[in-house]
C-alpha positions as CSV (number, residue, x, y, z in Angstrom):
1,X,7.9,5.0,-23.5
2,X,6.2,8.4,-22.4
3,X,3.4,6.3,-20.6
4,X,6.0,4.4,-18.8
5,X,7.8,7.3,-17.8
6,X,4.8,8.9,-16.7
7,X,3.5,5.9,-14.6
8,X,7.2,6.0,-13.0
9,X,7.0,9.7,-12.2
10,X,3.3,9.0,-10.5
11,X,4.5,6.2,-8.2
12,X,7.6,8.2,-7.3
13,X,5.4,11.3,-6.3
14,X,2.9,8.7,-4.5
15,X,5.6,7.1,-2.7
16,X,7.2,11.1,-0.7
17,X,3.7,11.5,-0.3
18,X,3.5,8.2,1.6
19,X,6.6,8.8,3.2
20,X,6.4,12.4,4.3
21,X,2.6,12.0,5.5
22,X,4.0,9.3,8.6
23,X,6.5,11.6,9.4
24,X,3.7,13.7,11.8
25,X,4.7,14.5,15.5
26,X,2.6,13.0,17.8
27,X,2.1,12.9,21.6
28,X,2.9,9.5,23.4
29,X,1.5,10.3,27.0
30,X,-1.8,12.1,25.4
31,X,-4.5,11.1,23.2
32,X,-4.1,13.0,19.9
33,X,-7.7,14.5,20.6
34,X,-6.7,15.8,24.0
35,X,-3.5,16.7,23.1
36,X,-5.0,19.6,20.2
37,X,-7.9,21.4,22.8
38,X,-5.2,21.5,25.2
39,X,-2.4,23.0,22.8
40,X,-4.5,24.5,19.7
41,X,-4.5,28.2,21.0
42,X,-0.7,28.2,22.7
43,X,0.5,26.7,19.2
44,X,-1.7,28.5,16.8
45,X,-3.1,31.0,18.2
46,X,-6.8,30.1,16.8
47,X,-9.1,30.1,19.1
48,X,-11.6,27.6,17.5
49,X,-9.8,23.7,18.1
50,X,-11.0,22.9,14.3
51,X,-9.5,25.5,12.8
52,X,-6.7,25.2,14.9
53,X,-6.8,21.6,13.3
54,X,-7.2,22.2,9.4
55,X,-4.9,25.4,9.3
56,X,-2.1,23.6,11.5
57,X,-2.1,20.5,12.2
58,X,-3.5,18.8,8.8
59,X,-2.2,21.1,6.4
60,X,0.0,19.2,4.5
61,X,-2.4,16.6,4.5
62,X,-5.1,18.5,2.5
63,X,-2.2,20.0,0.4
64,X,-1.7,16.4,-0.8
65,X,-5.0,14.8,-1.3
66,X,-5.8,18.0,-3.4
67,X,-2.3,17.8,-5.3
68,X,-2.9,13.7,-6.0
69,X,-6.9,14.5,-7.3
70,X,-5.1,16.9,-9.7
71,X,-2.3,14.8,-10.6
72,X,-4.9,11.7,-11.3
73,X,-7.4,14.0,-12.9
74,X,-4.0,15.0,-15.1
75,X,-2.9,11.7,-15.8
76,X,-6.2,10.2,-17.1
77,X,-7.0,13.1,-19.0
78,X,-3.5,12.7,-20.7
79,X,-3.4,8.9,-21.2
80,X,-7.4,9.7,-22.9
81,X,-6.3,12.2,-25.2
82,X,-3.3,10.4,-26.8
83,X,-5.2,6.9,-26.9
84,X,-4.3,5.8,-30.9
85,X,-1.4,8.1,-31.1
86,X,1.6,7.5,-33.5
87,X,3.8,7.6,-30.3
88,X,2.3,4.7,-28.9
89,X,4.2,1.5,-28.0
């Protein structure tokens, strides 16, 4: 039951990740590319386009591909520890 729950919990959190990672404001008259050199400094105020870039624009981004390696590393070390428990289904 606790793996199920677990696994239900995962998919849940994968699926607002999903949904809130295509929720990103783009530019329909502007390439995305041209769009950031042209706005990074007025929206920012970094003065390097990259930064501008990973401080800004992908934040959220790397927030969640850091958060689902830790929640993966989490789940695999959990379902490896109690492998043979008395719990189990």
């Amino acid at each position: 039951m606790r793996r199920r729950v677990l696994a239900v919990l995962m998919c849940i959190v994968c699926f607002v990740v999903i949904i809130a990672s295509n929720k990103v404001p783009t530019s329909d008259d502007l390439p995305i590319a041209t769009y950031i050199t042209k706005n990074a400094f007025a929206e920012t105020g970094a003065s390097n386009a990259v930064t501008a870039t990973y401080l800004f624009y992908r934040y959220y981004d790397t927030l969640f591909e850091a958060l689902m390696l830790l929640f993966s590393i989490i789940a695999v070390i959990y379902m490896s520890i109690h492998e043979g428990d008395k719990y189990d289904e």
